[in-house]
C-alpha positions as CSV (number, residue, x, y, z in Angstrom):
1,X,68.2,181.4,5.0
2,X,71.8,181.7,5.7
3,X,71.7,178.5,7.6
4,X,70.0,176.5,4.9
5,X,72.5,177.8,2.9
6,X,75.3,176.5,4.9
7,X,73.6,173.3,5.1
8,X,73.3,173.4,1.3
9,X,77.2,173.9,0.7
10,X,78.0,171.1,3.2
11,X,76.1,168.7,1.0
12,X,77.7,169.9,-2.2
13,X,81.3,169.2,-0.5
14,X,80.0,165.3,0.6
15,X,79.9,162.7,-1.9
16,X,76.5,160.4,-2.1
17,X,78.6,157.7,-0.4
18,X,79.7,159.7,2.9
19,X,76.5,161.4,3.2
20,X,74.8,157.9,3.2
21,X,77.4,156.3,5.4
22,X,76.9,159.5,7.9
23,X,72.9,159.1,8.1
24,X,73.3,155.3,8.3
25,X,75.7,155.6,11.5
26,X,73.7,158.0,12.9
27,X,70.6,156.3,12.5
28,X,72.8,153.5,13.9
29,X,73.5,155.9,17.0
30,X,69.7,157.2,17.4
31,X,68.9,153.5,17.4
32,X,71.0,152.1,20.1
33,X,71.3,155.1,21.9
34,X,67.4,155.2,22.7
35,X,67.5,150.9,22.7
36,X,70.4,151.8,25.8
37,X,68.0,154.5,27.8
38,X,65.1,151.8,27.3
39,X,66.7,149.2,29.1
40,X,68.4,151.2,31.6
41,X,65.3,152.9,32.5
42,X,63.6,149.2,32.6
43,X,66.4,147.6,34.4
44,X,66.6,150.6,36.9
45,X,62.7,150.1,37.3
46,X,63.0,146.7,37.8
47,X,66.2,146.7,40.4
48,X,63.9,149.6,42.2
49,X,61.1,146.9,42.7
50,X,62.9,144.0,43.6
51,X,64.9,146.1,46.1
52,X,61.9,147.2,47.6
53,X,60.3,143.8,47.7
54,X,63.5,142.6,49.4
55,X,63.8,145.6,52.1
56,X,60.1,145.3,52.5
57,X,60.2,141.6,53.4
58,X,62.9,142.4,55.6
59,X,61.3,144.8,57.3
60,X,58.5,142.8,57.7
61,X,60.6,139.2,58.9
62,X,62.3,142.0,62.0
63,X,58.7,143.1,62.9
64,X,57.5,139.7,63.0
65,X,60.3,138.5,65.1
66,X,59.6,141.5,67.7
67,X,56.0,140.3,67.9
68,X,57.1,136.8,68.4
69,X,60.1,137.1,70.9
70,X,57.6,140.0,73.0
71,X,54.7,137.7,72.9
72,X,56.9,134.6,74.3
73,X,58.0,137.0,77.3
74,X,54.9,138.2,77.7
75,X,53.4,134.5,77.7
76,X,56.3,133.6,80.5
77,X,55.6,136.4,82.8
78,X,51.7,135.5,82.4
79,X,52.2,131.9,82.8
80,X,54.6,132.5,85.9
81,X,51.8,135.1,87.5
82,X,48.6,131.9,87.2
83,X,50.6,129.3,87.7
84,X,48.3,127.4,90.7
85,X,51.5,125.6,92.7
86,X,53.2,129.0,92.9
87,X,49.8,130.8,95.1
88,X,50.7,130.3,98.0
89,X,54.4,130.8,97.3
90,X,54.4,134.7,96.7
91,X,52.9,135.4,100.6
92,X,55.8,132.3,101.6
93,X,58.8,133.1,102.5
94,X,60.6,135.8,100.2
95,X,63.8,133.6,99.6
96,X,61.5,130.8,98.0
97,X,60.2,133.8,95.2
98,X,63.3,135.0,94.4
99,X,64.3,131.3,94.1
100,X,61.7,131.1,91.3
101,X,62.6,134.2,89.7
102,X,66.5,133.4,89.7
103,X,65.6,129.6,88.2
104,X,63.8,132.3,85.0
105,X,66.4,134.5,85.0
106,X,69.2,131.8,84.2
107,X,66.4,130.5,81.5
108,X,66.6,133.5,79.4
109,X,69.6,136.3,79.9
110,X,67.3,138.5,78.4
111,X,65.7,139.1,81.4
112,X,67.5,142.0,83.2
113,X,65.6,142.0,86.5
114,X,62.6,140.2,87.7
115,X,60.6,141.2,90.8
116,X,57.7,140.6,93.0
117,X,56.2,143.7,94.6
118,X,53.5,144.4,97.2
119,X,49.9,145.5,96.7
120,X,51.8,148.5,98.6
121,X,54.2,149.0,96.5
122,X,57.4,147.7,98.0
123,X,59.4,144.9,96.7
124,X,58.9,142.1,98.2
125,X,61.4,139.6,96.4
126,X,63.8,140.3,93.4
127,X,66.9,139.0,91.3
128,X,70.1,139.3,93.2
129,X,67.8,140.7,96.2
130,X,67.9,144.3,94.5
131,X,65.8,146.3,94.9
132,X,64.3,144.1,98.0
133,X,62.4,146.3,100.2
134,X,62.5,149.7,97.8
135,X,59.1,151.1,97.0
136,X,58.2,150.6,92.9
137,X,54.5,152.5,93.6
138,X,55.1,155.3,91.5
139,X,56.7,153.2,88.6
140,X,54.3,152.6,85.6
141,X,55.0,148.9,85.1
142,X,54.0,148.8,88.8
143,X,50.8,150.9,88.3
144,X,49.3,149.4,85.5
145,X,50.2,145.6,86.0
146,X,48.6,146.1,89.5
147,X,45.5,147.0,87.3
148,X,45.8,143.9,84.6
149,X,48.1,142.5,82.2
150,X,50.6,145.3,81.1
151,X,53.6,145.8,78.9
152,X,55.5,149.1,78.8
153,X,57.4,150.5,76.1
154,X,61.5,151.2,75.9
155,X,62.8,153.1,79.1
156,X,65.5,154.2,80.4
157,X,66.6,152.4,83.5
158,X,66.0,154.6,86.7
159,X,66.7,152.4,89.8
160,X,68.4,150.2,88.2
161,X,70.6,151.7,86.8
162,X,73.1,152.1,89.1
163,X,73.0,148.5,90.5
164,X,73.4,147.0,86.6
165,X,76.5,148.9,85.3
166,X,79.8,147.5,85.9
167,X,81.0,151.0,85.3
168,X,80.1,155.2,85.0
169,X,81.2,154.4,80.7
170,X,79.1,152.0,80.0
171,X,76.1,152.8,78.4
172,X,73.0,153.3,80.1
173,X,70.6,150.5,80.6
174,X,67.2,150.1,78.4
175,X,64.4,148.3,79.0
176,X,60.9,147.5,77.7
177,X,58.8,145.7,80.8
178,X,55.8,142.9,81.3
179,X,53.6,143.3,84.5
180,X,51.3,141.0,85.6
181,X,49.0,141.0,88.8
182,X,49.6,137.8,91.0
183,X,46.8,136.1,93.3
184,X,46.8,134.4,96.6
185,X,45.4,131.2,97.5
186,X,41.9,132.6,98.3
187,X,41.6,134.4,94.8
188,X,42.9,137.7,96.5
189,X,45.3,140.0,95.0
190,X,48.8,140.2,96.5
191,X,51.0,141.7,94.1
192,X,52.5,142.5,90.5
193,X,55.0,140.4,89.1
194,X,57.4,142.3,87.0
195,X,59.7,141.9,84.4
196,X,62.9,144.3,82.8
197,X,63.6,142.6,79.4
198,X,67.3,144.4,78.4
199,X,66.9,146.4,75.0
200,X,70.0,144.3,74.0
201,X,67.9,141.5,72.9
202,X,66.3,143.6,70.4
203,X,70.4,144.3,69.1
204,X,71.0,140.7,69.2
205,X,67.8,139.8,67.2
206,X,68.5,142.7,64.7
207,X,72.1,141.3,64.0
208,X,71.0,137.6,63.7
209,X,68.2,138.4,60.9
210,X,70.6,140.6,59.0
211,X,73.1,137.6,58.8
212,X,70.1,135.2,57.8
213,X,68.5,137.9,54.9
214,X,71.8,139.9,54.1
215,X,75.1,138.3,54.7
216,X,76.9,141.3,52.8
217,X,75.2,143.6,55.5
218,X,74.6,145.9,53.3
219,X,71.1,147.1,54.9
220,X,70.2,148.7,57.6
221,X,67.3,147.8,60.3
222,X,65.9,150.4,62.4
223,X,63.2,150.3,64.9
224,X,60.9,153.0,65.7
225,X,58.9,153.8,68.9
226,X,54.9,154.9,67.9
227,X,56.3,158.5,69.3
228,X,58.3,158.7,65.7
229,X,61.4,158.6,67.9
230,X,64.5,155.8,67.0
231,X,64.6,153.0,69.6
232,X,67.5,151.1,67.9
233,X,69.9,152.8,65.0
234,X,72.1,155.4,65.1
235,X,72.1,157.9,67.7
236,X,71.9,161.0,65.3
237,X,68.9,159.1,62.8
238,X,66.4,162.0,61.7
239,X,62.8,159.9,62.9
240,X,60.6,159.9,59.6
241,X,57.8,162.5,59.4
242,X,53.8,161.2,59.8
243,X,52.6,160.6,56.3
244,X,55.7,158.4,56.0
245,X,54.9,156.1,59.1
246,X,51.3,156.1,58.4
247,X,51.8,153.4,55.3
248,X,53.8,151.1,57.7
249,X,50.7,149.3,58.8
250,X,50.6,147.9,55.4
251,X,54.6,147.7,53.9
252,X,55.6,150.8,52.2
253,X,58.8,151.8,50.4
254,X,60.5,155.0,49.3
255,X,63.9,156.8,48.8
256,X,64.5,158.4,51.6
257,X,67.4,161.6,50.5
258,X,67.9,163.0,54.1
259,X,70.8,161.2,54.7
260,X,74.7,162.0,53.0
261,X,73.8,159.3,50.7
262,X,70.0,158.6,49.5
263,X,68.8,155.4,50.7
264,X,66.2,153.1,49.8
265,X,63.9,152.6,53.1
266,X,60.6,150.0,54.2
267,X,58.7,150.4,56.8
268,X,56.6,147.5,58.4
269,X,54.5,148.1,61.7
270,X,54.4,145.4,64.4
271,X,51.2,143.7,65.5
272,X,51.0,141.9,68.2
273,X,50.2,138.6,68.4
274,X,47.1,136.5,70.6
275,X,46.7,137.9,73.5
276,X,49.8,140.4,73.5
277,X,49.0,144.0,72.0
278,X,52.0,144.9,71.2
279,X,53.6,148.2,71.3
280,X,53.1,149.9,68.1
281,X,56.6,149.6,67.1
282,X,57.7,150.3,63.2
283,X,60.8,148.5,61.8
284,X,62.4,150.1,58.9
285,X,64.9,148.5,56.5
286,X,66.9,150.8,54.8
287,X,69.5,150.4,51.7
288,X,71.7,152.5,50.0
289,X,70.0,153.6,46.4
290,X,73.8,152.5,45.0
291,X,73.8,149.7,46.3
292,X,70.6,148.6,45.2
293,X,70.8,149.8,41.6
294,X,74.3,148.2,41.1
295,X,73.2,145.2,39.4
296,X,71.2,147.7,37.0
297,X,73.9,150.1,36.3
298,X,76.6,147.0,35.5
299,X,73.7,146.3,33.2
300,X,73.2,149.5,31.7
301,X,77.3,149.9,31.2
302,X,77.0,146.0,29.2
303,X,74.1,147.5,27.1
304,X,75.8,150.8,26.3
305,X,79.3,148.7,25.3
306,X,77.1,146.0,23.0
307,X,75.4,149.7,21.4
308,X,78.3,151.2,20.7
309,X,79.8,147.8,18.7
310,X,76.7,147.6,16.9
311,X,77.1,151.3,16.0
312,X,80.6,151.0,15.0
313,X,79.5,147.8,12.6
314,X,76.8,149.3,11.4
315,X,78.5,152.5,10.6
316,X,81.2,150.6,8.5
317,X,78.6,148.5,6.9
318,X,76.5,151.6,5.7
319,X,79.7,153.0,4.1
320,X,80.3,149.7,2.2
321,X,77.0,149.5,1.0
322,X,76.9,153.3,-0.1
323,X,80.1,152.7,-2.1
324,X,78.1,149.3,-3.6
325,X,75.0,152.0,-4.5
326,X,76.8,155.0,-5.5
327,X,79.4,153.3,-7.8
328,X,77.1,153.3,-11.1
329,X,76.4,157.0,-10.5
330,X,80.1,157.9,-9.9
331,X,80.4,156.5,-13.3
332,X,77.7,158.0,-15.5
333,X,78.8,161.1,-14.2
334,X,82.8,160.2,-15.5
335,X,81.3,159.4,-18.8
336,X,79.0,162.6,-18.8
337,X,81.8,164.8,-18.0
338,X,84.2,163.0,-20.6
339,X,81.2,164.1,-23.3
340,X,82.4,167.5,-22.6
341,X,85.9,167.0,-22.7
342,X,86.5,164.3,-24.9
343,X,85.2,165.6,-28.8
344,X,86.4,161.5,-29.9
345,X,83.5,160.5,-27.1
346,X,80.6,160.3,-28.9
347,X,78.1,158.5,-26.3
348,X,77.9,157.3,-23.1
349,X,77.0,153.8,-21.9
350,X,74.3,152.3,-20.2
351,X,74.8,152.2,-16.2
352,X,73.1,149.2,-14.0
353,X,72.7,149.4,-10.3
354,X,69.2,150.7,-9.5
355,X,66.3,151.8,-12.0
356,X,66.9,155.4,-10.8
357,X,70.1,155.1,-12.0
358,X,69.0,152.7,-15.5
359,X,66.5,155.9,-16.3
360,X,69.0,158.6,-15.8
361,X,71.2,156.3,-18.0
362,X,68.6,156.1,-20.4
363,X,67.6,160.1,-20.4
364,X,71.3,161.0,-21.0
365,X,71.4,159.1,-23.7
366,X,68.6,160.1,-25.3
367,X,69.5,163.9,-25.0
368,X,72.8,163.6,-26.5
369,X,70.9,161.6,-29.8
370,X,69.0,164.9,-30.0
371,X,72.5,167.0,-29.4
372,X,74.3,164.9,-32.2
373,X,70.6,165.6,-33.8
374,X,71.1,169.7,-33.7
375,X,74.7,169.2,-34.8
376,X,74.0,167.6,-38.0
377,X,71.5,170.2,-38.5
378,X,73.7,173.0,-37.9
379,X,76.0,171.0,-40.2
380,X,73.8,171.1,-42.7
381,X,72.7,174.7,-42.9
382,X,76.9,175.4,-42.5
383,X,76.8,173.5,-45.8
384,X,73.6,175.3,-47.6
385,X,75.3,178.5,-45.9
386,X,78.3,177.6,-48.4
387,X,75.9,176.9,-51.3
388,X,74.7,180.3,-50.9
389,X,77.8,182.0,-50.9
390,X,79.3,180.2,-53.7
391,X,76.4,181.1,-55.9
392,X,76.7,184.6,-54.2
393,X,80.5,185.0,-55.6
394,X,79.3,183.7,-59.0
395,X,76.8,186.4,-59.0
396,X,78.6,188.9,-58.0
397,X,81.0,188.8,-61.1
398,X,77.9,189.9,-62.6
399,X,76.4,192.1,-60.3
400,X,79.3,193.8,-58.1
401,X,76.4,195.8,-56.5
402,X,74.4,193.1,-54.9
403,X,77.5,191.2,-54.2
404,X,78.3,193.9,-51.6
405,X,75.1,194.0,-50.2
406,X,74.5,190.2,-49.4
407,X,78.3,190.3,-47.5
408,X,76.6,193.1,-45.4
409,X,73.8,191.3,-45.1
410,X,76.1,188.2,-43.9
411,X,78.4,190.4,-42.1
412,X,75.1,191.4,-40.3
413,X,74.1,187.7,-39.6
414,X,77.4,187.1,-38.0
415,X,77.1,189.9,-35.5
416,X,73.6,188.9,-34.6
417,X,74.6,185.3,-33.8
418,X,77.8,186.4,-31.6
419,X,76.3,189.1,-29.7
420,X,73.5,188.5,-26.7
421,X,70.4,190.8,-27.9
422,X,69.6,192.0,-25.0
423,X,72.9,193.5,-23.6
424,X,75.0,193.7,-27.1
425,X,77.6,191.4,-25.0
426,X,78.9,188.5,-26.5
427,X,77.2,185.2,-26.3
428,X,78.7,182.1,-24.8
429,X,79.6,180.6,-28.0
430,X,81.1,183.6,-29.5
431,X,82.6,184.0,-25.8
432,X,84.4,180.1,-25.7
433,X,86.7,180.5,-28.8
434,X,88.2,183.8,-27.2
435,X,88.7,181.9,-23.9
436,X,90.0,178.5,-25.5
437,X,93.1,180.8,-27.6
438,X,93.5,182.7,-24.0
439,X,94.2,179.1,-22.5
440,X,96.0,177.3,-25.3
441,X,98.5,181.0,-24.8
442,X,99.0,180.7,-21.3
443,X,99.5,177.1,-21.8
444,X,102.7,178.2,-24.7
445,X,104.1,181.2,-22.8
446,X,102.7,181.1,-19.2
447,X,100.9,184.5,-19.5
448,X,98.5,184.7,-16.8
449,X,94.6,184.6,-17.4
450,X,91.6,184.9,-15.2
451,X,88.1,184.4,-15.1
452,X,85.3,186.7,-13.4
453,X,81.7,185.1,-12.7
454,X,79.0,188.1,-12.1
455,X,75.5,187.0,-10.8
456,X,72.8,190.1,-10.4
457,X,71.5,189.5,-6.6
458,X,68.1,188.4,-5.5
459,X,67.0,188.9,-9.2
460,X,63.9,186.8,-9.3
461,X,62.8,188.2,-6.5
462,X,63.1,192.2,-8.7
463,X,61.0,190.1,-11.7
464,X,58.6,188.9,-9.5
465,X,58.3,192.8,-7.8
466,X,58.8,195.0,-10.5
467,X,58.3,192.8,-13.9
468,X,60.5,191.0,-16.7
469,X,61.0,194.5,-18.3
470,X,62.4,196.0,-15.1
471,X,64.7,193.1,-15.0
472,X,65.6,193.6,-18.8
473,X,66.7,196.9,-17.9
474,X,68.5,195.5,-14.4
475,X,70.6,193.4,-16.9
476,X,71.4,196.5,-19.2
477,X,72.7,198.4,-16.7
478,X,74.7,195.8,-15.2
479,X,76.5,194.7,-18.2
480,X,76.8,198.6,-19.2
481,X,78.8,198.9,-16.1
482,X,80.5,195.6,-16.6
483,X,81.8,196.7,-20.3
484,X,82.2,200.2,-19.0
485,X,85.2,198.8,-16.7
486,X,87.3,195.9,-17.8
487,X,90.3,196.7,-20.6
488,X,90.1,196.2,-24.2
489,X,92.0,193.4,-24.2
490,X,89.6,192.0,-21.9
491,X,86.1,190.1,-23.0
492,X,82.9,189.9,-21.2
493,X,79.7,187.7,-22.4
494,X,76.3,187.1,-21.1
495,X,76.1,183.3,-20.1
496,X,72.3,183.4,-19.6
497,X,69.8,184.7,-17.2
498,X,71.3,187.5,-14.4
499,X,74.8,186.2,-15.0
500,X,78.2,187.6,-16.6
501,X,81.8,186.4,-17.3
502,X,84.8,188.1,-18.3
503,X,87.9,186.8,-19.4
504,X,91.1,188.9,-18.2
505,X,94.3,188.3,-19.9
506,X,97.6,189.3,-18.2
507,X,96.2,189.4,-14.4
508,X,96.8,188.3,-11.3
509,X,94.6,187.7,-8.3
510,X,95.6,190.7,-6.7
511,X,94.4,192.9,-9.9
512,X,91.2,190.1,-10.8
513,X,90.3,191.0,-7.1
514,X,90.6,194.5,-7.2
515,X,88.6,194.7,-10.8
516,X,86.2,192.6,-9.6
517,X,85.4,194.5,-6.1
518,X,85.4,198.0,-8.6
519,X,82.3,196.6,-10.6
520,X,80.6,195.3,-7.7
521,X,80.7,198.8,-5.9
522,X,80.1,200.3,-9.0
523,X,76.6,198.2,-9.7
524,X,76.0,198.7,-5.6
525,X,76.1,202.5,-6.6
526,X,73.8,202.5,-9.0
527,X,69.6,202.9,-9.0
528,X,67.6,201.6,-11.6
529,X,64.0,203.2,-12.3
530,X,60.8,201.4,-13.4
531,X,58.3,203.7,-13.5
532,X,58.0,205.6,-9.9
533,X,59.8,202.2,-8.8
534,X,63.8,202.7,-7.5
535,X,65.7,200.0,-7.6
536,X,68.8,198.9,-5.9
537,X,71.4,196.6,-6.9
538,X,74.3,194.5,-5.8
539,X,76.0,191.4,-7.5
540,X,78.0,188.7,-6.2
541,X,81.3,187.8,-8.0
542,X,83.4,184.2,-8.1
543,X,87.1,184.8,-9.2
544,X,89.4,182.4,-10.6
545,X,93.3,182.6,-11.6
546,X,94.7,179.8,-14.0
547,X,96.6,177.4,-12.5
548,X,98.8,174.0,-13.4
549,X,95.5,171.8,-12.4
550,X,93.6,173.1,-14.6
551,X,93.2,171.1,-17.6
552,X,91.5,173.5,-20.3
553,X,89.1,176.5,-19.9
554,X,86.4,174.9,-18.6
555,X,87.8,174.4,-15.7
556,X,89.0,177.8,-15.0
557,X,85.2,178.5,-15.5
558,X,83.8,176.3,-13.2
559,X,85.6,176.9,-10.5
560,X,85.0,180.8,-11.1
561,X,81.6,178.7,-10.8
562,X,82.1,177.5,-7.6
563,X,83.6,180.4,-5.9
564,X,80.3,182.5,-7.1
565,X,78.3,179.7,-5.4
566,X,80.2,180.6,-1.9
567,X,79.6,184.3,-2.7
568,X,75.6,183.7,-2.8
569,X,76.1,181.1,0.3
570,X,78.0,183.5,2.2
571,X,75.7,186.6,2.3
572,X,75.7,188.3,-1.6
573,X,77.3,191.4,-2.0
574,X,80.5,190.3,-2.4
575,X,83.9,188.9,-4.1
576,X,84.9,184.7,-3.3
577,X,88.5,184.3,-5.0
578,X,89.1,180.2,-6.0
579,X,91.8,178.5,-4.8
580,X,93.5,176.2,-6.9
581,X,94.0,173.5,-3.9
582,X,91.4,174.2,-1.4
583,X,87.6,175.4,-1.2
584,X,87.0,179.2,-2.3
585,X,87.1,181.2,0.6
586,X,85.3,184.6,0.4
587,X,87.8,187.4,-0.6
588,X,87.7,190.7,1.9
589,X,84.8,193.6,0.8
């Protein structure tokens, strides 16, 4: 209730204008704010899916290239191994097959080592002559190529590894191998032909398909051994878990947020390709997510910038076109108040803008035609009141008697029109002329005056509880106590309803204050009984001091008025003094 309240008594301080011109910009705001998180989110969305398409396809051109450059080897080594002239050779003289393997070698610098070894084991004729002589029986290239076509997966290099590097810091050698059984003239079997391919070549091709698919480098390519562990990336990558790899077979994206950064990651399996199986490797292409959402955010920041322009305009345009709206109201209202300040201002005129506006026009003018209607009534019976009093005088040269009792009888009528019936206070028009010669005093000799507004608390709510004659009676007591407190040269009237005001000649805030917060206790004190019914009161009570501003008494009133209003607003139960230049602010209980 409170907060409705508050809500209420910021409206009343906004004009029509500025509350329109606030809704209007933050309609405005709503709008574009929402229109901004739509096409981020969309442009986000978007960004997401073409970055995947792109890592994806990436992912996919490295895998491809791994089939292809494994399947070429693999097509050499086979080649070399049925090749028909070259039968005989491998039981010929050993010099002859390392010829042959040297004249490869030079062909593609890929090929680390290449070696022909015995049914026995032993090598028989190699690169360089290493290994010449050594037994490979044990080794697995050696093993399973002696059983068929066989390629091995990526290896450390164990006795080769001391005849390859140049020194103890260079890194150790890697190698993925091709084995192929070789037969004599006769059909016989006389050997395996074997191949070291360096794991360099799988660096080299990496760094030549970034260049052709991402000259900013910005990506990442990774290859991955069917084991889950990293074959070629950094030396500290954390291998991706199963469910992960198990989408490579088909190209599957997702943000991976292991790393210090997240990044956007693909994997693509390799396949093989004819006759070569391949070796279950998975390539993954990996982004980071800022990277890849950068076009979408420098979108997002243009959208936002564009929003908040059209917000501005539209914010400026809304208070232009609420001034435009609210300027025929701004005047009836002029004219209306003039009515009551003005007695040469007889009417008011006819106000255009909306047909709202052109009926409250019209309904104005109607009631003050039935106002100058009640006027010339009163008029009139202030005339026949004169008639009768004329004849009243003539009479009573002949009738002293009755003269006397029809100026009781008037005397009688006077006091019955002043005075409210219900509380014997004065009414409001018996209440004005005392509170117009108050004004036009201070006005001549600067004597202070104030106002006091009383309103009885929460007193629909004791009708609708306890009945109108329980609240006939609240009203009693109230203005008992009211009457029962102020000075005689004070006056205090019932305005209508639950509420009371008093005029207080020589005061000051201090002492209107003080006065006031006396009859509000007072009233707080007291218990009213309906019946077996107890009833509790408090009042609120809006305080005003005359000031230079204030033109006549009606505005002494009203903003006695007003500073009730912020009594109510700010809880009841208490005393709001006016202030001549700022809001009322509620006075200390």
């Amino acid at each position: 209730m409170q907060r409705r309240l508050s809500l209420v008594g910021l409206a009343d301080r906004l004009t029509l204008r500025e509350q329109t011109a606030a809704m209007a910009g933050l309609l405005c705001i709503i709008v574009v704010a929402v229109s901004a998180a739509g096409a981020a989110w969309l442009a986000r969305r978007d960004a997401v899916a073409e970055a995947n398409l792109e890592l994806v396809a990436l992912a996919r051109t490295m895998s491809d290239r791994l089939d292809q450059n494994m399947f070429e080897r693999y097509r050499e080594i086979r080649n070399l191994a049925q090749m028909e002239p070259l039968r005989g050779l491998w039981q010929d003289n050993p010099a002859r097959s390392r010829a042959v393997l040297m004249q490869l070698q030079q062909s593609l610098s890929d090929y680390a080592w290449l070696g022909l070894a015995e049914p026995n084991g032993n090598v028989r004729a190699a690169t360089r002559g290493m290994l010449e002589g050594v037994s490979v029986a044990q080794r697995p290239w050696f093993v399973n190529g002696l059983a068929g076509p066989a390629v091995e997966d990526v290896h450390d290099a164990k006795l080769l590894d001391g005849l390859l590097r140049k020194s103890p810091d260079e890194a150790p050698f890697r190698f993925v191998d091709v084995a192929m059984p070789v037969f004599g003239p006769t059909g016989a079997k006389v050997g395996v032909l074997g191949a070291h391919l360096s794991w360099n070549w799988a660096g080299n091709l990496r760094d030549n398909v970034l260049r052709n698919h991402d000259p900013a480098l910005t990506s990442e390519l990774w290859v991955i051994g069917r084991d889950g562990s990293v074959l070629l990336g950094p030396k500290d990558a954390r291998p991706f878990d199963t469910a992960q790899l198990a989408g490579a077979r088909y190209g599957v994206s997702f943000i991976d947020r292991s790393a210090d950064q997240p990044m956007l990651t693909a994997l693509a399996a390799t396949k093989g390709q004819d006759d070569y199986p391949g070796l279950g490797w998975i390539v993954a292409a990996r982004r980071p997510v800022d990277v890849a959402l950068a076009p979408a955010n420098r979108l997002t920041a243009v959208i936002a910038l564009l929003g908040l322009a059209v917000a501005v305009i539209g914010a400026a345009l809304a208070w232009f076109l609420a001034g435009t709206v609210a300027s025929p109201l701004t005047r009836l209202c002029r004219s209306v108040d003039l009515i009551g300040r003005d007695p040469s201002a007889a009417g008011i005129q006819r106000q255009h803008g909306s047909r709202d506006i052109l009926q409250l026009s019209a309904a104005l003018r109607s009631l003050l035609r039935r106002l100058g209607t009640a006027e010339r009534g009163a008029r009139d019976a202030e005339a026949t009141i004169r008639d009768v009093k004329a004849k009243a005088d003539k009479q009573a040269r002949e009738a002293e008697e009755k003269t006397r009792r029809l100026g009781s009888d008037l005397h009688t009528l006077q006091i019955l029109a002043d005075t409210d019936p219900l509380t014997s206070l004065l009414n409001r028009r018996a209440f004005l002329p005392f509170a117009e010669d108050a004004m036009n005093y201070y006005k001549r000799y600067r004597r202070n005056l104030g106002v006091l507004m009383f309103d009885i608390d929460h007193f629909k709510r004791i009708n609708d509880s306890f009945g109108h004659a329980a609240g006939d009676e609240v009203i009693r007591a109230v203005a008992k106590i009211i009457a029962g407190q102020i000075r005689t040269t004070d006056k205090v009237a019932r305005f209508g309803g639950e509420e009371f005001v008093v005029l207080l000649r020589e005061t000051d805030a201090q002492g209107a204050e003080n006065l006031a917060n006396r009859i509000r206790e007072s009233v707080g004190a007291t218990v009213v009984t309906q019946g077996l019914a107890q009833i509790d009161l408090t009042i609120s009570v809006g305080a005003a001091i005359v000031c230079e501003q204030d033109r006549d008494i009606e505005d002494v009133i009203e903003r006695a008025d007003k500073a009730l209003y912020a009594a109510k607003s700010s809880g009841r139960n208490r005393v709001v003094l006016a202030d001549a230049d700022r809001a009322p602010a509620p006075a200390a209980t």
